[in-house]
LOMI-53323 format. One record per residue (C-alpha): z, y, x. Coordinates in pm, 1 decimal, always signed. Each point is the difference from the previous one (the first is absolute). Layout:
! residues N
{{Z,Y,X}} ...
This chain:
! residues 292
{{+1117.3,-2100.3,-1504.8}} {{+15.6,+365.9,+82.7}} {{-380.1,+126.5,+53.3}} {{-85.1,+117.5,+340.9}} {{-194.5,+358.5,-39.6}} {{-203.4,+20.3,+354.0}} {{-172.3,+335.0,+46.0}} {{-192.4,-47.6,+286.7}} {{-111.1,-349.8,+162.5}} {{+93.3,-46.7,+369.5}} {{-340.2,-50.6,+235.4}} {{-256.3,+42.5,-306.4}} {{-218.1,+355.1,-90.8}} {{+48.4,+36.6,-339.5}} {{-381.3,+131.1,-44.4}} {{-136.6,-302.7,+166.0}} {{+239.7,-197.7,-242.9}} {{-182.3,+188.8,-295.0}} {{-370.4,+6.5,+168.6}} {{+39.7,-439.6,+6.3}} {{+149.2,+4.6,-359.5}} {{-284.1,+240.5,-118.7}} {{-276.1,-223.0,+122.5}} {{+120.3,-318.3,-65.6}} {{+71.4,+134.6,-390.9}} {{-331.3,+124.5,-21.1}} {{-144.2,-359.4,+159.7}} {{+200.8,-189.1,-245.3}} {{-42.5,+222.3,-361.6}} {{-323.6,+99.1,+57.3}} {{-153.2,+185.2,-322.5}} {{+313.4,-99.3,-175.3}} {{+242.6,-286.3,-59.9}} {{-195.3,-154.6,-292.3}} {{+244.5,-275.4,-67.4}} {{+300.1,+280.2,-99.7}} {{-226.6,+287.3,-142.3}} {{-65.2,-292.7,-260.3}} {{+282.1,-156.3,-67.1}} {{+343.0,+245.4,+74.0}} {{+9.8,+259.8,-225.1}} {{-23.5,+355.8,+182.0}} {{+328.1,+75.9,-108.4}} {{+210.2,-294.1,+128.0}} {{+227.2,+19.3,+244.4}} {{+213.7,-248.9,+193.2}} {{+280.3,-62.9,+242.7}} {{-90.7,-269.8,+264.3}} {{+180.9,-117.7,+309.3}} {{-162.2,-105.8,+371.2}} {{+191.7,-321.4,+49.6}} {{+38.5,-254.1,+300.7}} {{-112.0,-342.3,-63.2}} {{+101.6,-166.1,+309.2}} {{+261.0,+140.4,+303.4}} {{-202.7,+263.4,+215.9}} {{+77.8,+328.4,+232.2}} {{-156.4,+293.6,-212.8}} {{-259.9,+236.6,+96.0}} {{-249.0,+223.4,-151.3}} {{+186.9,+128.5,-245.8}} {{-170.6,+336.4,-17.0}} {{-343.2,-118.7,-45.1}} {{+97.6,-144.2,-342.4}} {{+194.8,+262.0,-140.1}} {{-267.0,+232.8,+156.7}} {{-275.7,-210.3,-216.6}} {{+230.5,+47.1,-312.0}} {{+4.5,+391.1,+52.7}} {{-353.6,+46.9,+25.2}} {{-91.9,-117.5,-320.0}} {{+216.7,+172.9,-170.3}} {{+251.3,+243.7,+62.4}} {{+217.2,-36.6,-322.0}} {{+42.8,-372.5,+178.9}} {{+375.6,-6.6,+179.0}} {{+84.3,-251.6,+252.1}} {{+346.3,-77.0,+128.0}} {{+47.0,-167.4,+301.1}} {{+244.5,-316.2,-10.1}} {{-16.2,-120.6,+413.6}} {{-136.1,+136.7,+324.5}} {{-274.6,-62.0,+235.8}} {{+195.2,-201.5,+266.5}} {{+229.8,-181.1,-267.0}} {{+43.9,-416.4,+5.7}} {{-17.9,-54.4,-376.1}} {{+95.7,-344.6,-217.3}} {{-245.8,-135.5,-258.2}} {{-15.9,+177.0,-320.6}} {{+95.7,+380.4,+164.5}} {{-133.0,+277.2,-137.3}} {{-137.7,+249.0,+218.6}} {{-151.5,+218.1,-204.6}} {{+22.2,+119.0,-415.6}} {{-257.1,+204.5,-125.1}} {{-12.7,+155.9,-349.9}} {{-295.6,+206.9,-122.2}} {{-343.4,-38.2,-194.8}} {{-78.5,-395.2,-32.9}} {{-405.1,+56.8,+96.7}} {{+100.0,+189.3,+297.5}} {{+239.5,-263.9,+94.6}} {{-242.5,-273.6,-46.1}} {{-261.1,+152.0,+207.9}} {{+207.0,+28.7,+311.3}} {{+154.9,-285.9,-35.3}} {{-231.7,-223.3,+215.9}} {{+3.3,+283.3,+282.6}} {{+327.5,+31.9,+19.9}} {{+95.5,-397.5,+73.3}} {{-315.1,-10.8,+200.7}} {{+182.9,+250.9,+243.5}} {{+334.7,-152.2,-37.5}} {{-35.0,-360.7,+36.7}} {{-245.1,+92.0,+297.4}} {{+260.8,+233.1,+221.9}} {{+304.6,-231.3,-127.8}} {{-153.5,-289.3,+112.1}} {{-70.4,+119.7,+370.7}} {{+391.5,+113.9,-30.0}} {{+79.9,-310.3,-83.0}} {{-126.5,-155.6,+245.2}} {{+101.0,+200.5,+302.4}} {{+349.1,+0.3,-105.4}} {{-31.8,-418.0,+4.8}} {{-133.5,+73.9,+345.1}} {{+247.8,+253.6,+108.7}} {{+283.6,-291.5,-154.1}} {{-143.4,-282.0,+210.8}} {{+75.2,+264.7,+322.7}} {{+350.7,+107.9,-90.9}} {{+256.5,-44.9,+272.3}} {{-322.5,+42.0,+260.5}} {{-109.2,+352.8,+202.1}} {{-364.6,-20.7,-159.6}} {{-128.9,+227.8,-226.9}} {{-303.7,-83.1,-260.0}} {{-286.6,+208.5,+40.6}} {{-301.5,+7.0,-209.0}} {{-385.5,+42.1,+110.9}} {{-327.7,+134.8,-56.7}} {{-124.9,-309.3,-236.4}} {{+57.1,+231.5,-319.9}} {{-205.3,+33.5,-350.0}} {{-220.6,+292.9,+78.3}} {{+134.7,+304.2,-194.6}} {{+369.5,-118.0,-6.7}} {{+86.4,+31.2,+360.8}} {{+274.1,+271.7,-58.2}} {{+76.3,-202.3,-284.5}} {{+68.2,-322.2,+97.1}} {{+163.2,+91.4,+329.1}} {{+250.5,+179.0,-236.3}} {{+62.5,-282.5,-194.4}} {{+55.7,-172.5,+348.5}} {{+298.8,+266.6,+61.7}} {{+143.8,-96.1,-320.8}} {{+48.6,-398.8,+118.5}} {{+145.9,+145.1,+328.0}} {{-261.5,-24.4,+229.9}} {{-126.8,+230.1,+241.2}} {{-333.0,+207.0,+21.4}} {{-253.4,-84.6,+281.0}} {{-256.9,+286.5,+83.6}} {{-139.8,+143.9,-324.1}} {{-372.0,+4.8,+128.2}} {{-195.6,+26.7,+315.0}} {{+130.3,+340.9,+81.6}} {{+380.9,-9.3,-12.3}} {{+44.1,-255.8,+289.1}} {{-186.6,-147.9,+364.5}} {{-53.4,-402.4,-83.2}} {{-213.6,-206.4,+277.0}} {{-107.7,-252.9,-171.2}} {{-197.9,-343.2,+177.3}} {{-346.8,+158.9,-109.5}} {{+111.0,+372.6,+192.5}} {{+30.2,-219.0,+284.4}} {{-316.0,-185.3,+4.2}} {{-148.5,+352.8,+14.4}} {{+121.6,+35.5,+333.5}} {{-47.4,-373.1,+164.6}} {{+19.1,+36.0,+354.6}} {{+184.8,+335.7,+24.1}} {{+236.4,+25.2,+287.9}} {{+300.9,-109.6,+52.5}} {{-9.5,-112.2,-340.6}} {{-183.8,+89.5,-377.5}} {{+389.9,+57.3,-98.3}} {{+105.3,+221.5,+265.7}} {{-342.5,+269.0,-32.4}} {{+34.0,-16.3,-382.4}} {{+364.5,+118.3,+11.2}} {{-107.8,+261.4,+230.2}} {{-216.6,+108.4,-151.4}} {{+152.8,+36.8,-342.6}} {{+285.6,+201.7,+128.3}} {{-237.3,+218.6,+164.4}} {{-182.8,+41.1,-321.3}} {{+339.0,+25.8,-240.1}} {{+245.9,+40.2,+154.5}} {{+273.6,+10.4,-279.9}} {{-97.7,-281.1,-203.4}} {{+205.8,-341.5,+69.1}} {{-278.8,-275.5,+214.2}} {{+13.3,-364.6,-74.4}} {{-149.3,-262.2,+144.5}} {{-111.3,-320.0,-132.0}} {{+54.5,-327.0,+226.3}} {{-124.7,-312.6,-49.7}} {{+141.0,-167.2,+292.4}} {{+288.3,+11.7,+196.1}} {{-198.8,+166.5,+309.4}} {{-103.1,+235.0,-221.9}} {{+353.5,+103.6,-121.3}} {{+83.6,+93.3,+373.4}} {{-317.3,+191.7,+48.4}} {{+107.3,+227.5,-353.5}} {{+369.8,+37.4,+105.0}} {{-109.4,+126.7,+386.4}} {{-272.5,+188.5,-179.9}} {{+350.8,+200.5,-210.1}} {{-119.6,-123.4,-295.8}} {{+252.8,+101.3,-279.9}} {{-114.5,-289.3,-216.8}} {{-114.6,-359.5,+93.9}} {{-139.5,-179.8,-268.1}} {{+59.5,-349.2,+54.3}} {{-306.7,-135.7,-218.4}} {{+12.2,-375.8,-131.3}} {{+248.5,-140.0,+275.1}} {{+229.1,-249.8,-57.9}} {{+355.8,-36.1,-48.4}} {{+50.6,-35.6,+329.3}} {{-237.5,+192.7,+129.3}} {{+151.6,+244.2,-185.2}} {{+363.2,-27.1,+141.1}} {{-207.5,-3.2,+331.3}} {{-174.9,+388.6,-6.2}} {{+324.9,+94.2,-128.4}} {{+182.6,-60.9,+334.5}} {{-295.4,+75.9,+211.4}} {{+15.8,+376.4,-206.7}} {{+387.0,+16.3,+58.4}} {{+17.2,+330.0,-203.7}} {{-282.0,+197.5,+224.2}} {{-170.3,+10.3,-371.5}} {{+69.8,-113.5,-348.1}} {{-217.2,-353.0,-139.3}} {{-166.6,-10.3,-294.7}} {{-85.6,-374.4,-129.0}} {{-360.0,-49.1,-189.9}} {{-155.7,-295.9,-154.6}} {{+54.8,-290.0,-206.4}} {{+339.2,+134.5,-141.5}} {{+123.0,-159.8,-292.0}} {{+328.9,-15.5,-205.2}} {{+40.8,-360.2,+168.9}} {{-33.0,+167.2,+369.3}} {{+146.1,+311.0,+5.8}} {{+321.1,-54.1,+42.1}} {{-86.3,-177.9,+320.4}} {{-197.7,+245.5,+97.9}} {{+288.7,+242.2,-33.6}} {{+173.7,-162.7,+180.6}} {{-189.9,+19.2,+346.6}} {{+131.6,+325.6,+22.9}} {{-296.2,+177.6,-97.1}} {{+50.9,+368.1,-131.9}} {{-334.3,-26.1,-279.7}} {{-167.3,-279.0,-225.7}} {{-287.2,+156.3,-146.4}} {{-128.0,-194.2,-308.9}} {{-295.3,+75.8,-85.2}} {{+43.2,-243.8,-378.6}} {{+273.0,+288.4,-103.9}} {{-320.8,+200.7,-163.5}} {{-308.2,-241.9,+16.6}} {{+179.2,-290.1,-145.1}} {{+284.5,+107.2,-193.9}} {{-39.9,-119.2,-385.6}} {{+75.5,+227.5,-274.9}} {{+341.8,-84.7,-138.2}} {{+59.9,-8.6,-416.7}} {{+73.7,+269.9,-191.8}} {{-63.9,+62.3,-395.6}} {{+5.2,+285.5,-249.6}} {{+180.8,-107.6,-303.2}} {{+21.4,+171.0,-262.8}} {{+363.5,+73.8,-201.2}} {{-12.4,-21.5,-350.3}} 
């Protein structure tokens, strides 16, 4: 296989990339790697390879030849697949070739990253598969490990699926407990808390979470851009989509799984966010083995 040389990585700061690799190398070596300073020789070096142990859709690449570098520069790494790649079992995605103590000591880091990011891949593209043929669009959430938002949202892009907001800042959601803030507000809580986010900021997108089907009209006459069609059913579902009838897009939320999303999709919804993309998501296998 001809190896892929990526300068840059699509979505990701390269000094936030370092800052993670830094600190989790420093949480994992510590003082030193006793286990190596003992028993590899200081002059040793090796060639090992980063290799798929099961099918998965690559990501995170970067963080493990990153972890490589910063132990030693005389290590070299040579990229073998992409962030975004399907891969078989057995692929090898990376080779690296350089001091064996170095290589040892980052070893750990580097899979850490990989199998993490690959495995949220992996499972949005299963997700994005199960919609094929449908309008809908996966979107991840919020429900993120603290620290790896940017992260694991980009490892989301590399399965297929779609960013939601980023944070609190980048986007207007009205969410059930917004509303209970303003019980009793007239005409509705929906209809002053659109208002009054467009009078606040006025060029970020407004969505509106409904919970019932009354509640869908009140976002769409309220020009809503979003409704957020939490924990309906199926038919429910199909329902808000004809009572919308294109006057916003529809995002489905809740209780999505691989067994339900293509039925979901096919309501006509725009969005299924899934929140289990980054909080449930298990790390896929990868190795380093070494070549002789």
């Amino acid at each position: 296989m001809k190896p892929v040389m990526l300068r840059r990585v699509e979505g990701l700061r390269l000094s936030e990339v370092r800052a993670a690799v830094r600190h989790a190398l420093t949480e994992d070596i510590g003082r030193g790697d006793v286990t190596s300073l003992a028993v590899v020789p200081a002059g040793a070096r090796a060639v090992a390879v980063l290799r798929a142990r099961e099918p998965l859709v690559v990501a995170g690449l970067v963080f493990a030849e990153t972890a490589f570098r910063l132990r030693s520069g005389a290590v070299q790494v040579q990229r073998l697949a992409r962030d975004g790649q399907r891969v078989a079992a057995g692929a090898v995605l990376l080779r690296v070739r350089g001091p064996a103590r170095a290589i040892l000591s980052a070893e750990r880091v580097a899979l850490n990253f990989v199998q993490r990011l690959s495995g949220i891949a992996t499972l949005t593209a299963q997700f994005v598969a199960a919609t094929r043929g449908t309008r809908a669009r996966i979107l991840d959430t919020r429900k993120t490990t603290p620290g790896w938002r940017g992260f694991e949202k980009y490892a989301v892009r590399c399965g297929g699926g779609q960013n939601h907001r980023r944070g609190l800042f980048d986007m207007v959601l009205i969410k059930d407990n917004h509303l209970a803030m303003l019980r009793g507000a007239r005409p509705n809580p929906i209809a002053v808390a659109v208002r009054a986010a467009r009078r606040r900021f006025p060029n970020l997108r407004v969505e509106v979470e409904a919970d019932t089907l009354a509640q869908v009209r009140q976002g769409v006459e309220a020009g809503a851009d979003v409704i957020l069609l939490d924990n309906m059913t199926v038919r429910q579902l199909r329902e808000a989509v004809r009572l919308v009838a294109g006057r916003a897009q529809t995002e489905a939320s809740g209780g999505v799984t691989l067994r339900n999303v293509g039925a979901i999709a096919r309501t006509g919804v725009d969005f299924i966010s899934v929140g289990a993309l980054t909080h449930s998501a298990r790390a896929v296998d990868v190795g380093l083995d070494f070549e002789p």
